[in-house]
N, C-alpha and C positions, 0 to 999 in steps of 0.2 A: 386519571386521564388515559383512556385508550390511546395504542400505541399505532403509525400507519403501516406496520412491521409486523410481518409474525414471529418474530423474532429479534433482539439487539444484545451484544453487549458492548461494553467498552471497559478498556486498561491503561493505565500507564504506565509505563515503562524507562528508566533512567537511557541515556544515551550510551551506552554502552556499548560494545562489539558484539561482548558475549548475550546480548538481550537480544541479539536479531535473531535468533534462531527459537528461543522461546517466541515470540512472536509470530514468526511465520508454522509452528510448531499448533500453538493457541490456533490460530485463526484457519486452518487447515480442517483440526479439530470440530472448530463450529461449525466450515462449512458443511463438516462430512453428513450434517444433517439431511443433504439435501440429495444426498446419495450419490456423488459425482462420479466420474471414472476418475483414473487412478492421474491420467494424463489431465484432467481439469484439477483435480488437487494438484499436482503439480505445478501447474501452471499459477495459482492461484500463488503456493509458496515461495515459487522465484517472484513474482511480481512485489509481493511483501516484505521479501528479503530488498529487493534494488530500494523500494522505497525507505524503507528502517535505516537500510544503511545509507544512504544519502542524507537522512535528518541526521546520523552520528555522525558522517563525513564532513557535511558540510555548513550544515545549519550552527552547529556550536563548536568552541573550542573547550569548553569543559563537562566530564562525564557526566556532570553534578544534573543535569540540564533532563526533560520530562520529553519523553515524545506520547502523544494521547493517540490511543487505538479506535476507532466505533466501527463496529460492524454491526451491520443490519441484515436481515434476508426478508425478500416480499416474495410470493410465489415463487418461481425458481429461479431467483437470481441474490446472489451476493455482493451487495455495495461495504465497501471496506473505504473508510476514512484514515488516513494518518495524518496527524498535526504536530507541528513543533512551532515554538515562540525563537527562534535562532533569528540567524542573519536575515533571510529573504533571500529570493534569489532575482537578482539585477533585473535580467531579459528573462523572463517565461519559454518563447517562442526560442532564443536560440540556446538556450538549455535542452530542449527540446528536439533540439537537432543531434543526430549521430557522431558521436567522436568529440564530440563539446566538453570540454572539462574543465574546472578551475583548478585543479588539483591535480597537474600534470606529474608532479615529481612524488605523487604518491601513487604512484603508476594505474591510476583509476581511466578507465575506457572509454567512458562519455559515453556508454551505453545502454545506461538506467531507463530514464525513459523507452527507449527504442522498444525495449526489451519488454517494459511495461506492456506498452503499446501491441505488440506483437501477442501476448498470453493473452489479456483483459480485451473485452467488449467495448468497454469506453475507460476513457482517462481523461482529467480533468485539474487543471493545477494551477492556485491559484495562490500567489502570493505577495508580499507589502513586506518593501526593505525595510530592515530593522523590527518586525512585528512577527514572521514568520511564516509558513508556508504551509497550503491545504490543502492534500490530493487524494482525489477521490477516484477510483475502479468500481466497475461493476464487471462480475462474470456472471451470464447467465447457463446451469448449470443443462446439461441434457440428458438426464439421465434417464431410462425408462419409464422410470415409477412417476417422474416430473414429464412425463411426453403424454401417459394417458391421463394425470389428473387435468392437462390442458383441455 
């Protein structure tokens, strides 16, 4: 079965602190296919990171637990899924909001999303308490070599 991608892969990854950096590490990696500046890798890795670490923050309470990576790239853009089977989160929209946090006294910021939102092209978050949570990014990349194959 052809793929709608010219490219994917996918990983999983235990919940762990120290997996976040491999993660945003990996998926940096794949994007650099697409020849990006150094500030769209960037951008790409902080986004990666807020998300990894919120499925380890907040979706489970034990490391034991899978977060699933899929990245895809179509012309010059990079959609990157992260999924985890954790808690869910309540309200969507006011998660979503700046400074929002359940997790006050682990001195976390509420500003995952924000931050998200700010690097990535789109974001998209969609989750079911008790089943888990699916956020999907797209950056599209601009790099020269992707401006004249347009």
């Amino acid at each position: 079965m052809k793929s709608q991608y010219d490219n994917e892969m996918r990983m999983e990854i235990q919940s762990r602190s120290c997996n976040e950096a491999f993660a945003r590490i990996t998926i940096s990696a794949f994007a650099s296919q697409l020849d990006p500046t150094i500030e769209e890798i960037s951008d790409i890795k902080t986004a990666v990171s807020e998300i990894v670490t919120n499925s380890i923050i907040h979706a489970y309470e034990s490391p034991e637990e899978m977060i699933k990576i899929h990245s895809m790239i179509k012309d010059n853009t990079i959609i990157i899924e992260i999924s985890d089977t954790g808690k869910g989160i309540e309200d969507v929209e006011t998660a979503r909001k700046p400074l929002y946090t359940t997790k006050a006294e682990l001195e976390r910021s509420g500003m995952g999303f924000t931050i998200v939102e700010t690097f990535m092209d789109e974001l998209k978050v969609e989750s079911i308490l008790g089943l888990g949570t699916k956020v999907t990014m797209k950056k599209i990349i601009h790099s020269e070599e992707n401006m004249l194959e347009s």
